[in-house]
MARMIPA-839842 format. One record per residue (C-alpha): residue number from 1; residue in one letter; x, y, z. Coordinates in nm, 2 decimals. Layout:
residues N
@n=NUM	res=a	east=X	north=Y	up=Z
...
END
This chain:
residues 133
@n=1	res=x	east=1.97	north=-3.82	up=-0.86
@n=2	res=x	east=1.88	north=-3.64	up=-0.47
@n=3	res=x	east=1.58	north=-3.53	up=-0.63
@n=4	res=x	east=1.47	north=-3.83	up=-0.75
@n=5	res=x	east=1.57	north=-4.01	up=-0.44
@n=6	res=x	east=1.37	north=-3.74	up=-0.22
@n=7	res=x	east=1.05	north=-3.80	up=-0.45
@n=8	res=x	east=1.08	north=-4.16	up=-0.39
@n=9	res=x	east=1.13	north=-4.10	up=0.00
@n=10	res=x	east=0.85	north=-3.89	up=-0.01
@n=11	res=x	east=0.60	north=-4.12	up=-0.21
@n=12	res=x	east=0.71	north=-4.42	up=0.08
@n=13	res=x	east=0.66	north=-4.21	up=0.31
@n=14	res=x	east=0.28	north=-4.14	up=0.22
@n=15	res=x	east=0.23	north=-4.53	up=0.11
@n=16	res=x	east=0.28	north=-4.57	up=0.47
@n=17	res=x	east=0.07	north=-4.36	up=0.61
@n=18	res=x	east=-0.25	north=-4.44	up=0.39
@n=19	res=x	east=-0.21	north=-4.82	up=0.52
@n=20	res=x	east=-0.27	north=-4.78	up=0.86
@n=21	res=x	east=-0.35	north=-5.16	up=1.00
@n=22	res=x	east=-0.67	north=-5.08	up=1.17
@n=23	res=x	east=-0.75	north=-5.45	up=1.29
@n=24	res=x	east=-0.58	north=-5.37	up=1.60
@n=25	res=x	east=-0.84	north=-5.23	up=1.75
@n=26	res=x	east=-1.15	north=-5.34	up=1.45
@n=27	res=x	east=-1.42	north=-5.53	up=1.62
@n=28	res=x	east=-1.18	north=-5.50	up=1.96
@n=29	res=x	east=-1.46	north=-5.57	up=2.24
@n=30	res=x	east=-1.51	north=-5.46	up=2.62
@n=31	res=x	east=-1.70	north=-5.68	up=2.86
@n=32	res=x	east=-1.97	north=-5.59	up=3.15
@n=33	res=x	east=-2.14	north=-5.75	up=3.42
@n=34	res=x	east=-2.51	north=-5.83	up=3.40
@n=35	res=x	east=-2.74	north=-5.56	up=3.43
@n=36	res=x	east=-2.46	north=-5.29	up=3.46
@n=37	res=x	east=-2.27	north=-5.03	up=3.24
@n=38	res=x	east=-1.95	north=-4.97	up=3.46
@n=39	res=x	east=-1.63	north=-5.00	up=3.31
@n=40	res=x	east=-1.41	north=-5.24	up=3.48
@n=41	res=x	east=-1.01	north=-5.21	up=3.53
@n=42	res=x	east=-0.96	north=-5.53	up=3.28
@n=43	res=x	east=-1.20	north=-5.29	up=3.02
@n=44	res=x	east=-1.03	north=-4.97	up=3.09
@n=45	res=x	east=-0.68	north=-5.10	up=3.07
@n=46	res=x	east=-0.81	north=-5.26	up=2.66
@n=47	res=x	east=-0.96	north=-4.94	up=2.59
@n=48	res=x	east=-0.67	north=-4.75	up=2.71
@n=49	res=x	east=-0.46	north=-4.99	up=2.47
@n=50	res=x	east=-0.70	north=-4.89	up=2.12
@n=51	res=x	east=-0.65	north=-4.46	up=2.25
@n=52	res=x	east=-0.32	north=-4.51	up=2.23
@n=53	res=x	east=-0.35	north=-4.68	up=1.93
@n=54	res=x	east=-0.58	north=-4.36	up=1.82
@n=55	res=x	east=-0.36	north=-4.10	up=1.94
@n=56	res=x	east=-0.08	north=-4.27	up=1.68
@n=57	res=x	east=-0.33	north=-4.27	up=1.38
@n=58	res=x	east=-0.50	north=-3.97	up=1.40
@n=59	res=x	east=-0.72	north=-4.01	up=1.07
@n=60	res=x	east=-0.85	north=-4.30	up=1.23
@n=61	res=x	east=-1.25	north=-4.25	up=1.34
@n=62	res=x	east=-1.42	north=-4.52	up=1.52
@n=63	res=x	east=-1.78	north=-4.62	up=1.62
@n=64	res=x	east=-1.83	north=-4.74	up=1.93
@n=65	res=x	east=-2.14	north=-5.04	up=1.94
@n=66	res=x	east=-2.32	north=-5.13	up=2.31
@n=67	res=x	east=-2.43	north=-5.46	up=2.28
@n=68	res=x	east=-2.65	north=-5.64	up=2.57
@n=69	res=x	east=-2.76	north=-6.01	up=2.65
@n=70	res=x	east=-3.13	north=-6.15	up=2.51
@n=71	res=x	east=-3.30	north=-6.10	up=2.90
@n=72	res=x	east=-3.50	north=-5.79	up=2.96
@n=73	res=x	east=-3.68	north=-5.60	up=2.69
@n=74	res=x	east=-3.61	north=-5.46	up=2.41
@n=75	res=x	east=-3.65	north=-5.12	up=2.53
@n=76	res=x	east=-3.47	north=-5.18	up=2.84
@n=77	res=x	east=-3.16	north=-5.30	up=2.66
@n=78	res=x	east=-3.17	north=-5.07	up=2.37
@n=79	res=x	east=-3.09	north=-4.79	up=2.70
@n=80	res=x	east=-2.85	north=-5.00	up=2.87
@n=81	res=x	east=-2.65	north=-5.02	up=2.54
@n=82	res=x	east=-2.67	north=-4.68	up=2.48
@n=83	res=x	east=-2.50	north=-4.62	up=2.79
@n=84	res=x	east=-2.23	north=-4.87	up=2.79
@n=85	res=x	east=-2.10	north=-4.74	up=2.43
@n=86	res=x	east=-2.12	north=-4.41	up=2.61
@n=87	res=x	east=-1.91	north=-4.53	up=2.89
@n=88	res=x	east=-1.68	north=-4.70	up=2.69
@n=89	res=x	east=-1.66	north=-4.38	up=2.46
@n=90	res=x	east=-1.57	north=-4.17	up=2.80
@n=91	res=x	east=-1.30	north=-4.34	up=2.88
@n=92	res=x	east=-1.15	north=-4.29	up=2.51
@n=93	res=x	east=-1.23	north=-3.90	up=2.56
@n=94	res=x	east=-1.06	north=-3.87	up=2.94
@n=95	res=x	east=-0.74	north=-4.01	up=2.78
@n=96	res=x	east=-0.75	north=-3.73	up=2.53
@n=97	res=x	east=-0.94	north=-3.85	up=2.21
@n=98	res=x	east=-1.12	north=-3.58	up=2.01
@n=99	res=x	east=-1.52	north=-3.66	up=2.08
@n=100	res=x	east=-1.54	north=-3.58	up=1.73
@n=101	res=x	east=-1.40	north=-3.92	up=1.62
@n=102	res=x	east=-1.62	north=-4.14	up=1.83
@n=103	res=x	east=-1.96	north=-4.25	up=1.73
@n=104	res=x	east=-2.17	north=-4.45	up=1.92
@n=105	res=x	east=-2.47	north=-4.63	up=1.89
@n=106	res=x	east=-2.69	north=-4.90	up=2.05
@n=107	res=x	east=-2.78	north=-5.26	up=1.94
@n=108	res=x	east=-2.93	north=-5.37	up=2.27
@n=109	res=x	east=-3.03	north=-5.71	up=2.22
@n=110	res=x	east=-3.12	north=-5.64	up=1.85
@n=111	res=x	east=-2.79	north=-5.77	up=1.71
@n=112	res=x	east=-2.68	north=-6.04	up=1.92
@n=113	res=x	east=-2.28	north=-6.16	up=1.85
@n=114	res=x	east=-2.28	north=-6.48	up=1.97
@n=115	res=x	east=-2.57	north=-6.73	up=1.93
@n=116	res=x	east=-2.71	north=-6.99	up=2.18
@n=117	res=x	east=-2.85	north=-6.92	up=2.55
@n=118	res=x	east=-2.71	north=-6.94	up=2.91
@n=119	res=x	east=-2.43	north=-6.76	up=3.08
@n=120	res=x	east=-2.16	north=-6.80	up=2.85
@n=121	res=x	east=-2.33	north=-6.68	up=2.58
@n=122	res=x	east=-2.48	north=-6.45	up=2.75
@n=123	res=x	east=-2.16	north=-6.28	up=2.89
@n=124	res=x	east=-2.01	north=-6.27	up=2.56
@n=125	res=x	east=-2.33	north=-6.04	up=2.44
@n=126	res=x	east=-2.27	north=-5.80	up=2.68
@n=127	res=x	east=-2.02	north=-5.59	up=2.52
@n=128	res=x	east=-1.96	north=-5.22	up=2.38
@n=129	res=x	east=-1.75	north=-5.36	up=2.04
@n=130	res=x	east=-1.48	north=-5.08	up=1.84
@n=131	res=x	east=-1.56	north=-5.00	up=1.47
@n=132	res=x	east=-1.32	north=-4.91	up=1.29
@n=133	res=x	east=-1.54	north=-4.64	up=1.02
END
């Protein structure tokens, strides 16, 4: 009877584990200003929120997406992407997430989120989004 009891402790146990509820943090996005890649307090406290959420699910491996407005070109926002992912990615690693489980890649303006034109729109684009891999 213990030992069947343990088994059956043991197999909950591991169910648990293997359903982590990723949407926590899935698709979870950070905002910038236009034409800038600095991480503000409001985006620092969020993505201090999703590494603790890291730190308790270990197995978990994210990407991290830099996603700009449609002004500029293509070039120019495929680099300023690249470099708010980064930043956003930083901040993940200074509070003591492994590099290792942190992608990042750049959309620029390739891969717009929202649809439409003008500054609504446009402030929603300008993003670094969490993935959930």
């Amino acid at each position: 009877m213990k030992k069947t009891l343990l088994v059956m402790g043991l197999l909950a146990l591991a169910a648990c584990r293997g359903t982590t509820d990723t949407s926590e943090i899935n698709n979870q996005m950070v905002f910038f200003a236009f034409d800038s890649a600095e991480i503000s307090q409001a985006a620092s406290d969020h993505l201090k929120e999703q590494s603790m959420f890291l730190k308790q699910n270990p197995d978990v491996k994210v990407t991290i997406e830099g996603h700009c407005d449609e002004r500029g070109s293509s070039d120019y926002n495929l680099a300023l992407g690249a470099v708010r992912a980064g930043n956003a990615a930083h901040v993940l690693i200074r509070d003591g997430i492994e590099p290792t489980r942190i992608k990042t890649v750049s959309y620029g303006k390739e891969k717009p989120q929202f649809l439409g034109t003008g500054e609504q729109v446009w402030s929603l684009n300008r993003n670094a989004t969490t993935v959930v891999e």
